[in-house]
mmCIF file of the N, C-alpha and C atoms, coordinates in Angstrom:
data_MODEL
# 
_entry.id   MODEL 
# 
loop_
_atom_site.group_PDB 
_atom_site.id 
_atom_site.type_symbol 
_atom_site.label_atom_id 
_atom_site.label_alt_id 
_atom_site.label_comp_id 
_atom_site.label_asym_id 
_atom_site.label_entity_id 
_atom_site.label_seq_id 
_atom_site.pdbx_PDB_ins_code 
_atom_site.Cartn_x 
_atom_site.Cartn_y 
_atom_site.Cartn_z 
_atom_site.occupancy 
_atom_site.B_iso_or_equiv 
_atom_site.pdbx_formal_charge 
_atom_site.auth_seq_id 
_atom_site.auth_comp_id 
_atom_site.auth_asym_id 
_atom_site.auth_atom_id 
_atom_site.pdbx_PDB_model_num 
ATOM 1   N N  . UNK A 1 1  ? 186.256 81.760 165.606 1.00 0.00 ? 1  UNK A N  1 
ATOM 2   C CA . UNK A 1 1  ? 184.899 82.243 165.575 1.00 0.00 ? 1  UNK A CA 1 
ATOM 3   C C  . UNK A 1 1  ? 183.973 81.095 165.956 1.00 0.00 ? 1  UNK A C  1 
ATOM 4   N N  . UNK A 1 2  ? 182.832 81.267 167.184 1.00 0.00 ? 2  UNK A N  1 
ATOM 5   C CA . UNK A 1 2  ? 182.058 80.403 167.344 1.00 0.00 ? 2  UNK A CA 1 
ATOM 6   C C  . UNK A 1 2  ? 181.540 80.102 166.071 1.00 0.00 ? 2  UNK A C  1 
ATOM 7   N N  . UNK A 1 3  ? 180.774 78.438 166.181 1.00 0.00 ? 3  UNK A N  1 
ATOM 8   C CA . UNK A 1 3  ? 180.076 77.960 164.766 1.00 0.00 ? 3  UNK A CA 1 
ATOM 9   C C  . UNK A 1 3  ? 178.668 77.930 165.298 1.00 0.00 ? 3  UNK A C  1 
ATOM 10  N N  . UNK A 1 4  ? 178.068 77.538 164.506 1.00 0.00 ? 4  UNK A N  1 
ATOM 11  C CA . UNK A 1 4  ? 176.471 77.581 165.320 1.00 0.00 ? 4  UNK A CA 1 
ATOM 12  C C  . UNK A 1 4  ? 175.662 76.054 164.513 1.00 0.00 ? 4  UNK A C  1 
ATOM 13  N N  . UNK A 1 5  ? 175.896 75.288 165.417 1.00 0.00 ? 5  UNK A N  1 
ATOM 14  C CA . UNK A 1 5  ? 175.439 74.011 164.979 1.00 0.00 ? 5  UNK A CA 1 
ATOM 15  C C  . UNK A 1 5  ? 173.406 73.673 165.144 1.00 0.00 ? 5  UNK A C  1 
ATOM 16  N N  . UNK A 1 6  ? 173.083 74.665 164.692 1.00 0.00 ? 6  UNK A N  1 
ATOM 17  C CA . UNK A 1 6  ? 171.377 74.344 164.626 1.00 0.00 ? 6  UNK A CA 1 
ATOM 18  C C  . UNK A 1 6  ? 170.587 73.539 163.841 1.00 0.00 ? 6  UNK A C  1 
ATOM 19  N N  . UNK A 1 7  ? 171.385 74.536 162.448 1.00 0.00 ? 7  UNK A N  1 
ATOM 20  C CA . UNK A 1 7  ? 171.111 73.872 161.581 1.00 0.00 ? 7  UNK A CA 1 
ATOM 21  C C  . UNK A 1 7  ? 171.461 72.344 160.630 1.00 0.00 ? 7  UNK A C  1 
ATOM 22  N N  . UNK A 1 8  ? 172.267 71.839 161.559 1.00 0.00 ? 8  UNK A N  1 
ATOM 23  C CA . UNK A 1 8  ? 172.878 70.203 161.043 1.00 0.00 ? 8  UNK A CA 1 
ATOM 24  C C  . UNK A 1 8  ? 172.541 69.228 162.117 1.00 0.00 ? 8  UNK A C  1 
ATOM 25  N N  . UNK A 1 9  ? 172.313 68.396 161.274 1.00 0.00 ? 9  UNK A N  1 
ATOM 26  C CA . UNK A 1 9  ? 171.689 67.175 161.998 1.00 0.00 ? 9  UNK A CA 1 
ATOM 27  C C  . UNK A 1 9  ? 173.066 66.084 162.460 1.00 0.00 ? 9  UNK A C  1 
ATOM 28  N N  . UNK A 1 10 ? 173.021 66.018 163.584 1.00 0.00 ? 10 UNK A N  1 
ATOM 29  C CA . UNK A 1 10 ? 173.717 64.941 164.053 1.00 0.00 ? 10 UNK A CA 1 
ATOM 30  C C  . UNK A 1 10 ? 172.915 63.299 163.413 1.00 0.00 ? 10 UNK A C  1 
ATOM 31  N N  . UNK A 1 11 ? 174.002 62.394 163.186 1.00 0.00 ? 11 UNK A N  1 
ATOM 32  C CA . UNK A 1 11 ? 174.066 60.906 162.632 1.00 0.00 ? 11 UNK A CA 1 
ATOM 33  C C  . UNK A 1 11 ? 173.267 60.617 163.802 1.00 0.00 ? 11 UNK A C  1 
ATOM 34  N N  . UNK A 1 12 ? 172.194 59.716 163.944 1.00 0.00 ? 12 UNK A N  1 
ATOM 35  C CA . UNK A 1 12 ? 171.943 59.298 164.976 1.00 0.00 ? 12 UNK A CA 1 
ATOM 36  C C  . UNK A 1 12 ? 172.982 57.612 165.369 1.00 0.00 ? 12 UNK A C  1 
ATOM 37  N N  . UNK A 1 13 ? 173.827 57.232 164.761 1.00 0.00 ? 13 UNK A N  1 
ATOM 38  C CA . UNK A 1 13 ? 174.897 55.940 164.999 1.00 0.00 ? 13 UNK A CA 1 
ATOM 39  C C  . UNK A 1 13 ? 175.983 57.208 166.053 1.00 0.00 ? 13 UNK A C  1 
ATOM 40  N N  . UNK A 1 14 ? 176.120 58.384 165.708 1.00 0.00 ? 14 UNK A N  1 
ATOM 41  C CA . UNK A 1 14 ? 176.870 58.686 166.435 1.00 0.00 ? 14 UNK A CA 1 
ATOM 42  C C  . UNK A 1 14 ? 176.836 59.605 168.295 1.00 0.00 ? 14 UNK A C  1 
ATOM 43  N N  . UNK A 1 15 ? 176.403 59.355 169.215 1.00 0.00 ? 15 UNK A N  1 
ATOM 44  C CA . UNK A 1 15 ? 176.231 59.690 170.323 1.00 0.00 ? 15 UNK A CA 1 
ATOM 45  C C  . UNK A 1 15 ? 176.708 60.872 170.691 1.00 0.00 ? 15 UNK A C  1 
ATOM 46  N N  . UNK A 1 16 ? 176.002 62.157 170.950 1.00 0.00 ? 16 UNK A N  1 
ATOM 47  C CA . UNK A 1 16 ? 176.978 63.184 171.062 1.00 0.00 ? 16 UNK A CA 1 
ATOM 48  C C  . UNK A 1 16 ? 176.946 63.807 172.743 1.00 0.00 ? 16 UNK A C  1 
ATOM 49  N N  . UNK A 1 17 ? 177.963 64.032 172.961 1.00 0.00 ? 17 UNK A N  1 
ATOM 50  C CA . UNK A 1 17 ? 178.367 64.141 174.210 1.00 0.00 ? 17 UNK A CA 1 
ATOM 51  C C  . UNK A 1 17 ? 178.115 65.645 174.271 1.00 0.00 ? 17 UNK A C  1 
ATOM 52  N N  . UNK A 1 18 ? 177.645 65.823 175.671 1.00 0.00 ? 18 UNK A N  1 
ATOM 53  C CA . UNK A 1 18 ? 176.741 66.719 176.400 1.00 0.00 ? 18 UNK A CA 1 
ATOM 54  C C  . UNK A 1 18 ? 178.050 68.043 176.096 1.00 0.00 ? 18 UNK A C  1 
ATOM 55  N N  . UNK A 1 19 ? 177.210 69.419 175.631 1.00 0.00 ? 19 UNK A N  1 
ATOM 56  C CA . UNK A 1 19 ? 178.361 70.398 175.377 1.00 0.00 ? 19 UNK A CA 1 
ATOM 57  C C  . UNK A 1 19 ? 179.487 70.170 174.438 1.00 0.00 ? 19 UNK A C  1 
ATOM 58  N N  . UNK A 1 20 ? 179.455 69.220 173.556 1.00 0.00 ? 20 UNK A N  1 
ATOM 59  C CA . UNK A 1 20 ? 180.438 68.565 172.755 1.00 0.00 ? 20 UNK A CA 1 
ATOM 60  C C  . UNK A 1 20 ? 180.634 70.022 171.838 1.00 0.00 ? 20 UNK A C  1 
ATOM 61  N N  . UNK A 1 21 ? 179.832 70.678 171.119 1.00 0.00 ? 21 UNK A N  1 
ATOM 62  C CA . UNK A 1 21 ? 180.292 71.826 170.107 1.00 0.00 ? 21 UNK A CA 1 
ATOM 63  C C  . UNK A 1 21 ? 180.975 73.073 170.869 1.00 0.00 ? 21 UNK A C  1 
ATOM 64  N N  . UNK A 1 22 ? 180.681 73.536 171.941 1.00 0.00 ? 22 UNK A N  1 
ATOM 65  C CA . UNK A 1 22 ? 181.851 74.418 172.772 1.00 0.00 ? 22 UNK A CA 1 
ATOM 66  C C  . UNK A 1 22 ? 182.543 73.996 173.098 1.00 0.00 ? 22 UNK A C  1 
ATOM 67  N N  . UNK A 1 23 ? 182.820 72.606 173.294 1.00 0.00 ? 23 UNK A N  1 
ATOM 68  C CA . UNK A 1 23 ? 184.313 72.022 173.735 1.00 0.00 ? 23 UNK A CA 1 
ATOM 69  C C  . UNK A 1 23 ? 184.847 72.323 172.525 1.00 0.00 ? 23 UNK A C  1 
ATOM 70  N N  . UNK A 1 24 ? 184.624 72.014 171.306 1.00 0.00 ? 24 UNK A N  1 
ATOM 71  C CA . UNK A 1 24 ? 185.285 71.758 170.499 1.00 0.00 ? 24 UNK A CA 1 
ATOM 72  C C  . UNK A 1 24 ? 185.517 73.150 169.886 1.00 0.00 ? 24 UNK A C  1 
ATOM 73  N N  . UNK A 1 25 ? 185.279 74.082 169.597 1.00 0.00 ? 25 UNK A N  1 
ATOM 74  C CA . UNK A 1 25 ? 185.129 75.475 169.941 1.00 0.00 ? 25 UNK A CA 1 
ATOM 75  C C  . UNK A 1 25 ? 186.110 76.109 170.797 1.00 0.00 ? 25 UNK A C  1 
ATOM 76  N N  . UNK A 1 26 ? 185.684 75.914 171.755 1.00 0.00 ? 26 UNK A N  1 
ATOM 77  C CA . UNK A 1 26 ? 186.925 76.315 172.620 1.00 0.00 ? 26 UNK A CA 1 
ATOM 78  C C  . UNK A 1 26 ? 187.958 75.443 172.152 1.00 0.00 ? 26 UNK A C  1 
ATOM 79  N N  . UNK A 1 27 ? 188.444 74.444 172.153 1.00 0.00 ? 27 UNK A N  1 
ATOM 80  C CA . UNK A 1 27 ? 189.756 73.632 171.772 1.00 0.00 ? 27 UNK A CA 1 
ATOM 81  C C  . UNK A 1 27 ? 190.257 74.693 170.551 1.00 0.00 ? 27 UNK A C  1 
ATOM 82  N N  . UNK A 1 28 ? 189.212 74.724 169.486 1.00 0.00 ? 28 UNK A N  1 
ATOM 83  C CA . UNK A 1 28 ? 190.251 75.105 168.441 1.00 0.00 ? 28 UNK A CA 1 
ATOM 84  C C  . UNK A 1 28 ? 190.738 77.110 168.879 1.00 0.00 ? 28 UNK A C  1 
ATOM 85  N N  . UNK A 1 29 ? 189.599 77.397 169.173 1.00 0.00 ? 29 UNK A N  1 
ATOM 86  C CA . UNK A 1 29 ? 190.139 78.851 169.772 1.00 0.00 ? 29 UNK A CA 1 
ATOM 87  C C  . UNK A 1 29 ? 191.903 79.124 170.658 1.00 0.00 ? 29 UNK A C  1 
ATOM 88  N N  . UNK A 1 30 ? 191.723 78.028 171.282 1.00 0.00 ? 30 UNK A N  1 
ATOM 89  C CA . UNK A 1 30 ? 193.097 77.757 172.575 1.00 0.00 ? 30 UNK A CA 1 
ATOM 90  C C  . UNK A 1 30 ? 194.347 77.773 171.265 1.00 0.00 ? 30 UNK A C  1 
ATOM 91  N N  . UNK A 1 31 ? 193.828 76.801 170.435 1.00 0.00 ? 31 UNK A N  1 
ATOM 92  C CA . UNK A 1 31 ? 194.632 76.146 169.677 1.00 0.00 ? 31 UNK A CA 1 
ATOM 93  C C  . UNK A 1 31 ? 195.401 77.782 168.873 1.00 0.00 ? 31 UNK A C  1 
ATOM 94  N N  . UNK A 1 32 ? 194.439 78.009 168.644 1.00 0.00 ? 32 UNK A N  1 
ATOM 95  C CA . UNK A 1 32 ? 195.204 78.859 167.612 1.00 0.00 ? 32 UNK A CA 1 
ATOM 96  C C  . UNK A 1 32 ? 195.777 80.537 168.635 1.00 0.00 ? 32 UNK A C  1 
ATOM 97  N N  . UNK A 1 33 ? 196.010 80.334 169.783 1.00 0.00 ? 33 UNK A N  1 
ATOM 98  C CA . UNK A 1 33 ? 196.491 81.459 170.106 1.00 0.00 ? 33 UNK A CA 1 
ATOM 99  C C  . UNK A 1 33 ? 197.910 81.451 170.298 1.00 0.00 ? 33 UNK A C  1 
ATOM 100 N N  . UNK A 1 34 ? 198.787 82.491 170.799 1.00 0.00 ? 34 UNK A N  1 
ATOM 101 C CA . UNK A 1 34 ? 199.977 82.927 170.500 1.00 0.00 ? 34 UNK A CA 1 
ATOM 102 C C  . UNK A 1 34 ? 201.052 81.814 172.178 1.00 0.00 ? 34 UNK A C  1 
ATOM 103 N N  . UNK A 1 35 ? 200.152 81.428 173.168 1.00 0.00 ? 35 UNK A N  1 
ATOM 104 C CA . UNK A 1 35 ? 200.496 80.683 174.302 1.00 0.00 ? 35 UNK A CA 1 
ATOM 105 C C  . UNK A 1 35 ? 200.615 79.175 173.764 1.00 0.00 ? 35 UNK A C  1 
ATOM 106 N N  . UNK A 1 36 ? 199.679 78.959 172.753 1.00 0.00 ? 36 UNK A N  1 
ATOM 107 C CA . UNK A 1 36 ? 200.249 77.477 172.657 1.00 0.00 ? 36 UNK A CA 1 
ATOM 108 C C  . UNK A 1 36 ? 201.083 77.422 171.043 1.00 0.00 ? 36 UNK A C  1 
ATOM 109 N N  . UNK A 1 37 ? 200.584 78.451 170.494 1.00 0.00 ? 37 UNK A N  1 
ATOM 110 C CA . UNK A 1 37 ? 201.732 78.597 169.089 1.00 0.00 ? 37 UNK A CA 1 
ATOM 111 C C  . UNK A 1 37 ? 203.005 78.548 169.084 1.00 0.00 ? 37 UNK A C  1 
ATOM 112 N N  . UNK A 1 38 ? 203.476 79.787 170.439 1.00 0.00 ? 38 UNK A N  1 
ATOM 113 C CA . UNK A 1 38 ? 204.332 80.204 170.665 1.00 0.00 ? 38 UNK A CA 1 
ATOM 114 C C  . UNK A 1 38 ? 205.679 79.529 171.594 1.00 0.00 ? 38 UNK A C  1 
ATOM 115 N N  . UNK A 1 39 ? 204.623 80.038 172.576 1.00 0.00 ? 39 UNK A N  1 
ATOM 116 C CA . UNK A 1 39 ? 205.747 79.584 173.607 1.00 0.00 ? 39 UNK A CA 1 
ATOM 117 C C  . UNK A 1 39 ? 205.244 77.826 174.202 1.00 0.00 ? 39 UNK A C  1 
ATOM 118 N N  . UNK A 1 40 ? 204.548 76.902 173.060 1.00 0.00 ? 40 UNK A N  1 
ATOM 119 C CA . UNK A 1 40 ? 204.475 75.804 173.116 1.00 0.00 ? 40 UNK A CA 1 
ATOM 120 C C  . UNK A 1 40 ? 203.987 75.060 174.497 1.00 0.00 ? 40 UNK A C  1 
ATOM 121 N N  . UNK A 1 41 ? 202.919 75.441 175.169 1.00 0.00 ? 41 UNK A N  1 
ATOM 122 C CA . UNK A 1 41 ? 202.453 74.965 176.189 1.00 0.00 ? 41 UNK A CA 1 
ATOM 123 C C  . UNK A 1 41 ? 200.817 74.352 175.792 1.00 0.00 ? 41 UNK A C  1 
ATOM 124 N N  . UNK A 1 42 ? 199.919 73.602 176.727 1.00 0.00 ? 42 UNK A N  1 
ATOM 125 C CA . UNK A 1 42 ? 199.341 72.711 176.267 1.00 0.00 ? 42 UNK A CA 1 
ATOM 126 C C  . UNK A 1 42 ? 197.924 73.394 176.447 1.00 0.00 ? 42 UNK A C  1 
ATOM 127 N N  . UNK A 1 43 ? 196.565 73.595 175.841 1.00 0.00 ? 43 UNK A N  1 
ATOM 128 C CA . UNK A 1 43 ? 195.734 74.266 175.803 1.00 0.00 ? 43 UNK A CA 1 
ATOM 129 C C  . UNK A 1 43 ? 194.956 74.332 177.283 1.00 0.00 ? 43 UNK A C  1 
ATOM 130 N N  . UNK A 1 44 ? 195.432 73.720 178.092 1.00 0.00 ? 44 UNK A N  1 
ATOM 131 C CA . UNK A 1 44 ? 194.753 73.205 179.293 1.00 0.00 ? 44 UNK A CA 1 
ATOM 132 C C  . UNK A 1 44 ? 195.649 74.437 180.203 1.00 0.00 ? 44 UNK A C  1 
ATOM 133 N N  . UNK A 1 45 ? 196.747 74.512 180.092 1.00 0.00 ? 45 UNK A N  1 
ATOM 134 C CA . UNK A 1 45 ? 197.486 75.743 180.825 1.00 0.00 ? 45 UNK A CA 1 
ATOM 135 C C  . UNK A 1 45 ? 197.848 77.206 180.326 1.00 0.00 ? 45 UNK A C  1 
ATOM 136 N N  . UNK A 1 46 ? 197.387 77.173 178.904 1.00 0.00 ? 46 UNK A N  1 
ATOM 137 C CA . UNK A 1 46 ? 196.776 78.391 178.463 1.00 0.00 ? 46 UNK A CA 1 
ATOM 138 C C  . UNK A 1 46 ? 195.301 78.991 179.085 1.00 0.00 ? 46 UNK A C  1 
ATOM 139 N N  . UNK A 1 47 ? 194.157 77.766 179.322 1.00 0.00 ? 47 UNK A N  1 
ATOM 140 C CA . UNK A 1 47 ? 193.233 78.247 179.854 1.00 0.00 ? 47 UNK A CA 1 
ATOM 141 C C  . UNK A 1 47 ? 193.187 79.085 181.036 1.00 0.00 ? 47 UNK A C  1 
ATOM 142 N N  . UNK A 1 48 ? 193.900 78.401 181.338 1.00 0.00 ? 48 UNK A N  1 
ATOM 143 C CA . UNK A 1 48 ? 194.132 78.949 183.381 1.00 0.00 ? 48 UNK A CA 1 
ATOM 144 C C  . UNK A 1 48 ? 194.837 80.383 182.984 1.00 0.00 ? 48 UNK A C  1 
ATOM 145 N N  . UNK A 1 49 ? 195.377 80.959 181.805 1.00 0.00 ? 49 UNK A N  1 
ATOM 146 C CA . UNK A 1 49 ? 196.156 82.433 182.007 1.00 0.00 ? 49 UNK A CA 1 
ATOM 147 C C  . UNK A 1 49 ? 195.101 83.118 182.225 1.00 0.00 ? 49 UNK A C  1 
ATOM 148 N N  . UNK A 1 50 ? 195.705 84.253 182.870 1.00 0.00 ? 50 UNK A N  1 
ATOM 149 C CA . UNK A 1 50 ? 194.494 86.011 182.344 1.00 0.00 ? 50 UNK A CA 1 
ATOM 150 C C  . UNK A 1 50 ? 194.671 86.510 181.267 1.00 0.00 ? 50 UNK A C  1 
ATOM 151 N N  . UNK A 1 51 ? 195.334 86.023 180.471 1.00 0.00 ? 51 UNK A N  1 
ATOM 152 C CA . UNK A 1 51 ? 195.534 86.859 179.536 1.00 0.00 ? 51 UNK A CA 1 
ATOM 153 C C  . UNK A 1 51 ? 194.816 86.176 178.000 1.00 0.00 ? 51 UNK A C  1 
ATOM 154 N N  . UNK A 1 52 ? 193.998 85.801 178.607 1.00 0.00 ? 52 UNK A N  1 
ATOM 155 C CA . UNK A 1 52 ? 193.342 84.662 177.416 1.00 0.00 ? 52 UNK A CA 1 
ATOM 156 C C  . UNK A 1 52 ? 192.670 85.584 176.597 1.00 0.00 ? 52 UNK A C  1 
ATOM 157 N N  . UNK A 1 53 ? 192.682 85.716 175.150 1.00 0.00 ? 53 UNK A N  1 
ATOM 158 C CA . UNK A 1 53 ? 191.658 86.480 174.712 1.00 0.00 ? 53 UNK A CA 1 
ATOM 159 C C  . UNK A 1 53 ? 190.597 86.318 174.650 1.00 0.00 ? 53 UNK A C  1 
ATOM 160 N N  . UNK A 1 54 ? 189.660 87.123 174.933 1.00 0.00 ? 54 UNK A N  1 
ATOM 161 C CA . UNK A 1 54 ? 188.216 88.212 175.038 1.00 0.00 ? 54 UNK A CA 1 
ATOM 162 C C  . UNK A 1 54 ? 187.459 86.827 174.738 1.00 0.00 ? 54 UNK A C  1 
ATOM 163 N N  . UNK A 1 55 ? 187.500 86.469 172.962 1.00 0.00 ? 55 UNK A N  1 
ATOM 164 C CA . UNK A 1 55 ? 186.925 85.263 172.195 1.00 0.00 ? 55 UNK A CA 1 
ATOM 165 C C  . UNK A 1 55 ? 186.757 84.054 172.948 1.00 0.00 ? 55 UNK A C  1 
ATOM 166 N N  . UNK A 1 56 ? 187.872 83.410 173.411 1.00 0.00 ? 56 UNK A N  1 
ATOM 167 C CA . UNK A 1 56 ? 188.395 82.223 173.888 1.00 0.00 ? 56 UNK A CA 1 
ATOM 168 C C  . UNK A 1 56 ? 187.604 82.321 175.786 1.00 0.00 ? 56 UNK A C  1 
ATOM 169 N N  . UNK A 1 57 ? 187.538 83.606 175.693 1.00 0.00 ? 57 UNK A N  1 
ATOM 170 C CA . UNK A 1 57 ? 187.457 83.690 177.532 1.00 0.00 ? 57 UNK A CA 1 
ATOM 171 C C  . UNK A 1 57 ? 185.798 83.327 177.738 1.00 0.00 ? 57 UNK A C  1 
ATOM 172 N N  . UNK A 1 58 ? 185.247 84.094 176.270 1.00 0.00 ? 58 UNK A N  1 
ATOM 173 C CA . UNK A 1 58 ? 183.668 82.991 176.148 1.00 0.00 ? 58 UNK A CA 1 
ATOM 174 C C  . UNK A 1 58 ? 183.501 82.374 176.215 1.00 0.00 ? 58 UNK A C  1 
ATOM 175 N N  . UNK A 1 59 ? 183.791 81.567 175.332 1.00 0.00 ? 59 UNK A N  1 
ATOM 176 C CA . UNK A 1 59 ? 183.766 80.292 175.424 1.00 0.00 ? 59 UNK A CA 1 
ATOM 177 C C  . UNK A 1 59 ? 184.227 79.388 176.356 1.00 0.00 ? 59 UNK A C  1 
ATOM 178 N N  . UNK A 1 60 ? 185.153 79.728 177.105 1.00 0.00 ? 60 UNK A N  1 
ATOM 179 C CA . UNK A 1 60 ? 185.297 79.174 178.503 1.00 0.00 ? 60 UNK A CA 1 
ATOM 180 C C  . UNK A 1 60 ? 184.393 79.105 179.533 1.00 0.00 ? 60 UNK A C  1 
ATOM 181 N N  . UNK A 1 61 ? 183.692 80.193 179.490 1.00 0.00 ? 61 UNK A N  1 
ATOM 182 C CA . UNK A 1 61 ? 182.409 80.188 180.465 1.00 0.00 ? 61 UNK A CA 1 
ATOM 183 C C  . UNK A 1 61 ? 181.187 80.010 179.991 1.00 0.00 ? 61 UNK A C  1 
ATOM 184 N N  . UNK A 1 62 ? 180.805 80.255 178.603 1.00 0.00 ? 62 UNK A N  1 
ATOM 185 C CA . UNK A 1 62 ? 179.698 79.418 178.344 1.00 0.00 ? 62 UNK A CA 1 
ATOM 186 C C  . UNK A 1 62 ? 180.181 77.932 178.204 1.00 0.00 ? 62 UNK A C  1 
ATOM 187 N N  . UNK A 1 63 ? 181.472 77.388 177.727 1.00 0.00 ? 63 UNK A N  1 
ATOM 188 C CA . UNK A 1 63 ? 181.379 75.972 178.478 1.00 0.00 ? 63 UNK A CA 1 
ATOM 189 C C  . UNK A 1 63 ? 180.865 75.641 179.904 1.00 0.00 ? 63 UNK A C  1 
ATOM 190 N N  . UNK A 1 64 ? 181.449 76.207 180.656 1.00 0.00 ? 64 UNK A N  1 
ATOM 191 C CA . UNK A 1 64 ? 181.620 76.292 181.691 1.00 0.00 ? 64 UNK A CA 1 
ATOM 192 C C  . UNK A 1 64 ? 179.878 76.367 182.338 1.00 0.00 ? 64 UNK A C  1 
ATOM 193 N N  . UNK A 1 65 ? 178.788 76.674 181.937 1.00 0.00 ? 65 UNK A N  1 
ATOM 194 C CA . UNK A 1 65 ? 177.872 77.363 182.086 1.00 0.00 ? 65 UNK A CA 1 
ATOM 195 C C  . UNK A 1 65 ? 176.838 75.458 181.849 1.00 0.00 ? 65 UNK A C  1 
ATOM 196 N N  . UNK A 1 66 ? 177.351 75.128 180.578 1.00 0.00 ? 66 UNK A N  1 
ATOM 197 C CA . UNK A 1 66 ? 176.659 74.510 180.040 1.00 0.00 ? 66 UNK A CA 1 
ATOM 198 C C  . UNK A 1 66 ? 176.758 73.083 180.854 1.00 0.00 ? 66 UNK A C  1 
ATOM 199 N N  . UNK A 1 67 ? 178.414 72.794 180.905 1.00 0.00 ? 67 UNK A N  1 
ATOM 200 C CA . UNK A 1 67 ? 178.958 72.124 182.300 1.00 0.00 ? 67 UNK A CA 1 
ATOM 201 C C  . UNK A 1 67 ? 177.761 71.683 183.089 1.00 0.00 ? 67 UNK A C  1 
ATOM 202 N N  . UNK A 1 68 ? 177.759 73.150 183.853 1.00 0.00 ? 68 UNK A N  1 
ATOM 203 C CA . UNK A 1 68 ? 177.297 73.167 185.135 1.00 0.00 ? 68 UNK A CA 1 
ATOM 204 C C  . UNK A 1 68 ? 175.733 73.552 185.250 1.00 0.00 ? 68 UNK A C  1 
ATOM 205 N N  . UNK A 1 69 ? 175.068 73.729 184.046 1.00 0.00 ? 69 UNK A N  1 
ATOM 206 C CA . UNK A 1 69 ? 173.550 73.193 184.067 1.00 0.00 ? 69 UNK A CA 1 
ATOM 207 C C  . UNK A 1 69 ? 173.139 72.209 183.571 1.00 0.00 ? 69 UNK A C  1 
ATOM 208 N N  . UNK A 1 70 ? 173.887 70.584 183.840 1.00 0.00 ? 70 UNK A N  1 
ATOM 209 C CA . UNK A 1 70 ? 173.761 69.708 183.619 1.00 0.00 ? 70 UNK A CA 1 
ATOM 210 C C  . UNK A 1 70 ? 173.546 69.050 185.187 1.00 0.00 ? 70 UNK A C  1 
ATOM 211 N N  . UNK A 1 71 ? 173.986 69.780 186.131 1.00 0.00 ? 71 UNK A N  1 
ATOM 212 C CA . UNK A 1 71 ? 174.347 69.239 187.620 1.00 0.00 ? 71 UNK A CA 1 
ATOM 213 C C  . UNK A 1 71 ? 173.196 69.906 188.106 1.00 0.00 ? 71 UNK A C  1 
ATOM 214 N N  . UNK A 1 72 ? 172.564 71.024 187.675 1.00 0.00 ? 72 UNK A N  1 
ATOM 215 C CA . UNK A 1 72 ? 171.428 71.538 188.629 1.00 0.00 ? 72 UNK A CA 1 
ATOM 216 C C  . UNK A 1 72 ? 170.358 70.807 188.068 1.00 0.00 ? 72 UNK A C  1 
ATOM 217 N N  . UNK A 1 73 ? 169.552 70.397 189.574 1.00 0.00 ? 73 UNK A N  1 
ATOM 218 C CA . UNK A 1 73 ? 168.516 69.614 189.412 1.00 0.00 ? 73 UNK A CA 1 
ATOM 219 C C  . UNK A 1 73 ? 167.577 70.093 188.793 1.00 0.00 ? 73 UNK A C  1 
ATOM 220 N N  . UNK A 1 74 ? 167.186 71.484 188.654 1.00 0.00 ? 74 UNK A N  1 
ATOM 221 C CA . UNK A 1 74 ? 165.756 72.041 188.380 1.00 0.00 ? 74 UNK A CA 1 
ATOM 222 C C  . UNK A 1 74 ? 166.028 71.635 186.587 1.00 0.00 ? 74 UNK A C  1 
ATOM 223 N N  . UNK A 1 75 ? 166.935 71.888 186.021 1.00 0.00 ? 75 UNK A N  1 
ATOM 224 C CA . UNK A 1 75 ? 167.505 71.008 184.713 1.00 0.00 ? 75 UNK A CA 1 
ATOM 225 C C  . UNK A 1 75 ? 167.010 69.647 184.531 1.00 0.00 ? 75 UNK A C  1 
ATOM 226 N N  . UNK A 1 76 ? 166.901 69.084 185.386 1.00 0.00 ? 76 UNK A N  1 
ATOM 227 C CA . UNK A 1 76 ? 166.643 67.459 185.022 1.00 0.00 ? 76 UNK A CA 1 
ATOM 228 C C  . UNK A 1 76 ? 165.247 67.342 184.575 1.00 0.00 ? 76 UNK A C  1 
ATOM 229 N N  . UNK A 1 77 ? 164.201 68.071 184.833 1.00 0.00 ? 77 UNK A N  1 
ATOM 230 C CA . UNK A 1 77 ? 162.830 68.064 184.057 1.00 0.00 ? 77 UNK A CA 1 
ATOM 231 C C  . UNK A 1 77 ? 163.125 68.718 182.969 1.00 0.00 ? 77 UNK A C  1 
ATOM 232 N N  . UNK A 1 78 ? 163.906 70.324 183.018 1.00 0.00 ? 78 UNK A N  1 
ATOM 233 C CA . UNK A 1 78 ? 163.188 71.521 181.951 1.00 0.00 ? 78 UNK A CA 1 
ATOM 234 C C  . UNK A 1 78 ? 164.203 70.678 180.590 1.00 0.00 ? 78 UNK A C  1 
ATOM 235 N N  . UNK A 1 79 ? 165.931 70.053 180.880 1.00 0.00 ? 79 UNK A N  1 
ATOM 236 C CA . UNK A 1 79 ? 166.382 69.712 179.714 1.00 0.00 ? 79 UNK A CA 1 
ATOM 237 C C  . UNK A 1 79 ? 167.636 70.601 179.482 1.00 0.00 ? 79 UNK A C  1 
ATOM 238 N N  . UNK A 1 80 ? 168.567 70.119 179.048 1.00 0.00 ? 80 UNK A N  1 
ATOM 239 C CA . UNK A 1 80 ? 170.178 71.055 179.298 1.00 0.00 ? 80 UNK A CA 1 
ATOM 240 C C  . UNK A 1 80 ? 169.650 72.234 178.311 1.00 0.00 ? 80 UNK A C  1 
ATOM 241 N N  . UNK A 1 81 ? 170.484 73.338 178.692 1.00 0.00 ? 81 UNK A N  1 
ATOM 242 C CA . UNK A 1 81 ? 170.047 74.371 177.554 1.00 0.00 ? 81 UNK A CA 1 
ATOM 243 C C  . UNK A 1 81 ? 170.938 74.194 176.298 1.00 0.00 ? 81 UNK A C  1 
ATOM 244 N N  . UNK A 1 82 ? 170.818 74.367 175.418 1.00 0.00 ? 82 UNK A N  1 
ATOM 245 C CA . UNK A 1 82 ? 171.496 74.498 174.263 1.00 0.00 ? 82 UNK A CA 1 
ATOM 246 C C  . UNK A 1 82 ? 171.751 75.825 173.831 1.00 0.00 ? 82 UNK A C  1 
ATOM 247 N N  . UNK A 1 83 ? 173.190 76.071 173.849 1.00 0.00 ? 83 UNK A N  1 
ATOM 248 C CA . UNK A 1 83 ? 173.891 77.331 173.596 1.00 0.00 ? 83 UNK A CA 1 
ATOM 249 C C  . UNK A 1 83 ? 174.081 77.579 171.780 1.00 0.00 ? 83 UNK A C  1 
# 
């Protein structure tokens, strides 16, 4: 289940890397499905299946989203979005 990090304050000693809570999100989603439980393969080649569940397939593309409005310029004034 996504978490929703709004309400907690990041340490400011600790630097947090751009999209860091859907990575980590997605990681544990991968983690716990039946491709890397099971038949023991590594969350990186579970991603690439079709058969990823529904949950996990979100979070792949709002990573994916968040990624890639870091690279569009019109972003560099307005500010990454926060998912």
């Amino acid at each position: 289940m996504p978490k929703f990090y709004e309400d907690i304050e990041v340490e400011k000693s600790k630097k947090k890397v751009a999209c860091e809570d859907l990575r980590d999100d997605l990681l544990e989603c991968l983690q716990n499905t039946d491709c890397v439980k099971k038949d023991k393969k590594t969350p990186r080649d579970c991603m690439r299946l079709e058969s990823l569940p529904q949950q996990c397939a979100v979070l792949r593309n709002s990573f994916f989203e968040c990624r890639r409005s870091m690279l569009d310029m019109r972003n560099r004034f307005r500010g990454r979005r926060y998912y």
